[in-house]
N, C-alpha and C positions, 0 to 999 in steps of 0.2 A: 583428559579434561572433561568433566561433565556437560552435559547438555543439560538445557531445560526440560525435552522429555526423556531422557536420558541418563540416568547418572554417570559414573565412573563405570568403564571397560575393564573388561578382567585385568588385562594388560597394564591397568594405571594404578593398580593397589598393589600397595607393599604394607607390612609390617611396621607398625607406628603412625601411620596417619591417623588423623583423629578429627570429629567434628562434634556436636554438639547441638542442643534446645534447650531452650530456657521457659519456663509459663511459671507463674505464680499462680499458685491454687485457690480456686474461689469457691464461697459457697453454690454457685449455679454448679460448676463441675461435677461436685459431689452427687447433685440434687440430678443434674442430667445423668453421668454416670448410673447412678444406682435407677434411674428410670429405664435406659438403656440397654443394663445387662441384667436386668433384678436384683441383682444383687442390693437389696434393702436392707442388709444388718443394721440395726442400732448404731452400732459402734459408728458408722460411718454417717448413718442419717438424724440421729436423736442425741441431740446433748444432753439431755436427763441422765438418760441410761450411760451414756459413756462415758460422762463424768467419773462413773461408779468405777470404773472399770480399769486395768490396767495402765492404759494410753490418760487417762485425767480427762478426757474429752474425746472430741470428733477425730478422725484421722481421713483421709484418702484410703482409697479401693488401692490395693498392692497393684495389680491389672492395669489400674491407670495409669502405677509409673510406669508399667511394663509397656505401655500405649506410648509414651513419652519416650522410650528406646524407639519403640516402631516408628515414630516420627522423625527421629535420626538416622535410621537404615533407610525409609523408603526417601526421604527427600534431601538429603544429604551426602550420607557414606554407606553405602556404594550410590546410594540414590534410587528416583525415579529407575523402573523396569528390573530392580532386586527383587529377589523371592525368597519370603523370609520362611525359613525351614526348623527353626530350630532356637528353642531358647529356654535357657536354665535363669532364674532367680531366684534370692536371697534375699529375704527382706530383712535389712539391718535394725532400721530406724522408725518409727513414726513421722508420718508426714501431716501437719494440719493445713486448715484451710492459714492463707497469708503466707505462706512457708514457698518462697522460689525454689523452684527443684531445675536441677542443670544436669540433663540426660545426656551420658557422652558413651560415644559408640569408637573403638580405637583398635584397629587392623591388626587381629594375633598372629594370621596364617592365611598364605593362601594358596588353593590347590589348584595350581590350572587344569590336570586333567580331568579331572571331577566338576573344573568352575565353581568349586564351593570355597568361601571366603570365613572364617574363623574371625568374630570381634569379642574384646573386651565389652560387656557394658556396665557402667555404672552409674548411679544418678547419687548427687547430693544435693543437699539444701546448706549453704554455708559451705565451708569447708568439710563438710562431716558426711560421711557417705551412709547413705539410706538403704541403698539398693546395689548389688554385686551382682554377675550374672555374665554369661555368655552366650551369643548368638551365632549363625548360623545361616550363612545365605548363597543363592543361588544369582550368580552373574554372569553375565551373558561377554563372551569374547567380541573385541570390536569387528571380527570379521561377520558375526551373526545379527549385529546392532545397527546395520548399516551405515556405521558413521566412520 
């Protein structure tokens, strides 16, 4: 069972559990984002120029939804005191500002003598997936977590 500083113990993840984050994307995100990591491309900060472009408009920073996984492994599955080691993405979709994106993180593998934990992740907006990708984390057995 998770703790609040805590997540999930090696011992309590199995294959198929699943949890999730949901944020709706806003123009501040973007505008923080691309302040945050520089990443200032057009595409993402200037509707003129994106218009132009593949996406019809503005999109989100891919990294961001990849943030939006991170938010579900560290405070969720496995949780607080996971160490995230490891992550492939996909980017399917285009993501705009107004677009709910539902980040789901879901238990593929787990090695206990390694402590490292294998998830699905994937994010969609609606029914339609955006984002594909697997992670890769490091969890702590309950005898080392003190609980």
């Amino acid at each position: 069972m998770p703790h609040e500083l805590h997540g999930y113990c090696l011992e309590d993840l199995e294959p198929g559990m699943s949890d999730a984050y949901a944020r709706t994307v806003t123009e501040a995100d973007l505008v923080l984002f691309a302040g945050l990591s520089g990443d200032n491309n057009p595409l993402h900060i200037n509707e003129e120029f994106a218009s132009t472009t593949f996406a019809k408009g503005r999109i989100a920073h891919g990294i961001f939804l990849g943030g939006l996984i991170s938010c579900v492994l560290g405070t969720r599955l496995p949780g607080p005191g996971a160490i995230y080691l490891d992550q492939q993405l996909s980017f399917r979709a285009p993501v705009r500002i107004g677009d709910t994106v539902r980040a789901v993180a879901t238990v593929k593998g787990v090695d206990r003598a390694s402590k490292r934990v294998t998830l699905d992740t994937t994010c969609y907006v609606r029914n339609r997936v955006v984002v594909t990708g697997e992670a890769e984390v490091l969890v702590t057995p309950r005898e080392e977590s003190g609980g």
